[in-house]
N, C-alpha and C positions, 0 to 999 in steps of 0.2 A: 848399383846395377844388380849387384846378386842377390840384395833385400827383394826389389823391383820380383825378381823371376822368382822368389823364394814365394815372391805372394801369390803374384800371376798363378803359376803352379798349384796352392792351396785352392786359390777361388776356381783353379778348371776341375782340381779333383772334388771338391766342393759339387759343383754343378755336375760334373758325370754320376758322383751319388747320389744326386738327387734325381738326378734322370732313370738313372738303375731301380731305384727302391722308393715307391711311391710313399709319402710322408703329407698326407692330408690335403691342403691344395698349395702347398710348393711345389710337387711335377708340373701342373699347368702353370704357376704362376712362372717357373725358367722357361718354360716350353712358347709363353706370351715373348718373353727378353728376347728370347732365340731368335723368334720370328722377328721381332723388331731388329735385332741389329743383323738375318742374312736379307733384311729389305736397303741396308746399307753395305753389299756386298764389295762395293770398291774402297770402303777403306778398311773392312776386313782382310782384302785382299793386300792392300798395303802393307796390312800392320804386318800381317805373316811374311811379304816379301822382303819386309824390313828385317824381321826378326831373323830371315834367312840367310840375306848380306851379313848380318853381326854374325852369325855361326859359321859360314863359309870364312870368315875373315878369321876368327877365335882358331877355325881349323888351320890357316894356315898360319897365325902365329906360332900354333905348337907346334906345326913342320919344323918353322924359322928354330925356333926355340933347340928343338932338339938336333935339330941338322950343325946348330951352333956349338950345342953341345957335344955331341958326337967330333967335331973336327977339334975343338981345346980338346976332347979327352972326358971330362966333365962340364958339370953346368953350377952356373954361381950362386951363391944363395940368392941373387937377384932372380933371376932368370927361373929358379926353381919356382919362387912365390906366382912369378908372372906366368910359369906353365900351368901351373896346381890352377891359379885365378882362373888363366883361358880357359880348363879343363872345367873346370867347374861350371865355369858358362857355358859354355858349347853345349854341356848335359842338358843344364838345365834348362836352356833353349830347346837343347832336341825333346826333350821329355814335355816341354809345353809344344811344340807341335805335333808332336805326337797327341798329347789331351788333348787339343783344339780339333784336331783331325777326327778321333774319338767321337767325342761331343759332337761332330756336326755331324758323322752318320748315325748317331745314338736318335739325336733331334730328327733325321729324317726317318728313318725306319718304324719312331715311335710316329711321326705324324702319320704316315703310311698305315700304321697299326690302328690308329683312331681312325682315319677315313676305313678302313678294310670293318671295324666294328660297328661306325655310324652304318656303313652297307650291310652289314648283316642282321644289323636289329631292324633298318628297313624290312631287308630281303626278308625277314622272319615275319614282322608283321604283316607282310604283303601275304604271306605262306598262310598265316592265321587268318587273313581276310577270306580267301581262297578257301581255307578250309570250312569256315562259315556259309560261305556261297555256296560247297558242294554239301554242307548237310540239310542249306534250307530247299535247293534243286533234289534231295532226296527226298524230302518231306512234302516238297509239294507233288513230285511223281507216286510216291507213294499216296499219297490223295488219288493224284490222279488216274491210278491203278483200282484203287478203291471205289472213285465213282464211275469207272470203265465198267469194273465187276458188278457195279448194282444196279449202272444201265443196264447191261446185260440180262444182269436175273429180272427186271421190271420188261424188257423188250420180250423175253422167252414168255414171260405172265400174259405179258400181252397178247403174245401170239399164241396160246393155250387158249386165253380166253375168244380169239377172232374166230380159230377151231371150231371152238363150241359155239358160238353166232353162228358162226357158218354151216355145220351140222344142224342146232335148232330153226335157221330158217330154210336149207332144207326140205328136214320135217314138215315144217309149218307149208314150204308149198306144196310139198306132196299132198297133207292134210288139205289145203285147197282145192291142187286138181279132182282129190276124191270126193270133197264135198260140192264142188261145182260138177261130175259127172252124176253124183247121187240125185241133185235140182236138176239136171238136166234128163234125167229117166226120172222122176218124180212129174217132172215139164211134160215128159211127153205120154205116162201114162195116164194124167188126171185131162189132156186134149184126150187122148181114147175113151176114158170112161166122160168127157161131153158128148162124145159122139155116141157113145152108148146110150146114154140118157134122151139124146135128140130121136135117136130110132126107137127109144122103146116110150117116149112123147108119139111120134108118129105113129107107132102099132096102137099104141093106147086111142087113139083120138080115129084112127080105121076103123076100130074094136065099137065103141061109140056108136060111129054113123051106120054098122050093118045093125048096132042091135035096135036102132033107131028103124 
């Protein structure tokens, strides 16, 4: 029995170092074992309540033991071996539940620690997608700032240049009206001088018939 716990013991402190102190891929390979035997939870639960009747019973052998002894006075070399024995198991029982106790919030805290890191290299990567999104949403505002500004400066050209059409035609129909009122007193001076020419036909052709 105390070979039995002597080993138990070694393989629980065994396995808390290796949960403690990463050593290549034995953490996950125990961390796989873990998971496989808390998916057989009722006979872990056994073996411990088992392991706790032997220690509960160990504890009150050495009550018995020493309650015996105390009433003789002393205790016999029998009774010595059988107490030192209990004692020794009872430890070493309490020291493997104790490891096993260990061990299984080591194994939960560590899985805990793996999912909380798979969420953050997510959560990171998600942060770097984000960050990508808002330099190409700055790049393309920035464009679009860009061609804001040189519509801008082409609409103002534009409208400089409609100015100027607008001013030159204008001009151009001022220069119309003044050429259409120039043909029009050119129109009615070249009708007065026909009418000149028709009277000074008639004086001429009077002129004529008295010298006739």
């Amino acid at each position: 029995m105390i070979q039995l716990l002597f080993m138990v013991l070694c393989l629980e402190g065994m396995v808390a170092f290796l949960l403690m102190v990463k050593i290549g891929p034995l953490r996950e390979l125990v961390m796989k074992c873990l998971d496989q035997v808390k998916m057989r939870k009722g006979t872990v639960l056994t073996i411990a309540g088992t392991i706790s009747a032997i220690l509960f019973s160990n504890f009150i052998s050495i009550i018995k033991i020493q309650n015996k002894g105390a009433k003789i006075g002393t205790m016999t070399p029998m009774d010595q071996v059988l107490w030192r024995t209990n004692l020794l198991e009872a430890t070493l029982m309490g020291f493997s539940l104790f490891l096993g106790f260990l061990i299984d919030r080591m194994h939960h805290y560590l899985r805990k620690l793996i999912v909380l890191r798979s969420s953050a290299g997510s959560s990171k990567k998600e942060f770097e997608r984000l960050e990508k999104e808002k330099l190409q949403l700055k790049e393309k505002a920035d464009k679009a700032a860009e061609e804001i500004k040189l519509s801008q400066k082409q609409l103002s050209s534009l409208t400089e240049t409609l100015k100027k059409v607008k001013l030159e035609s204008e001009e151009k129909d001022k220069r119309v009206e003044t050429a259409e009122a120039h043909v029009a007193a050119l129109q009615k001076q070249a009708a007065d001088l026909l009418l000149e020419y028709d009277r000074l036909l008639e004086d001429n052709q009077n002129l004529q018939n008295q010298a006739h």
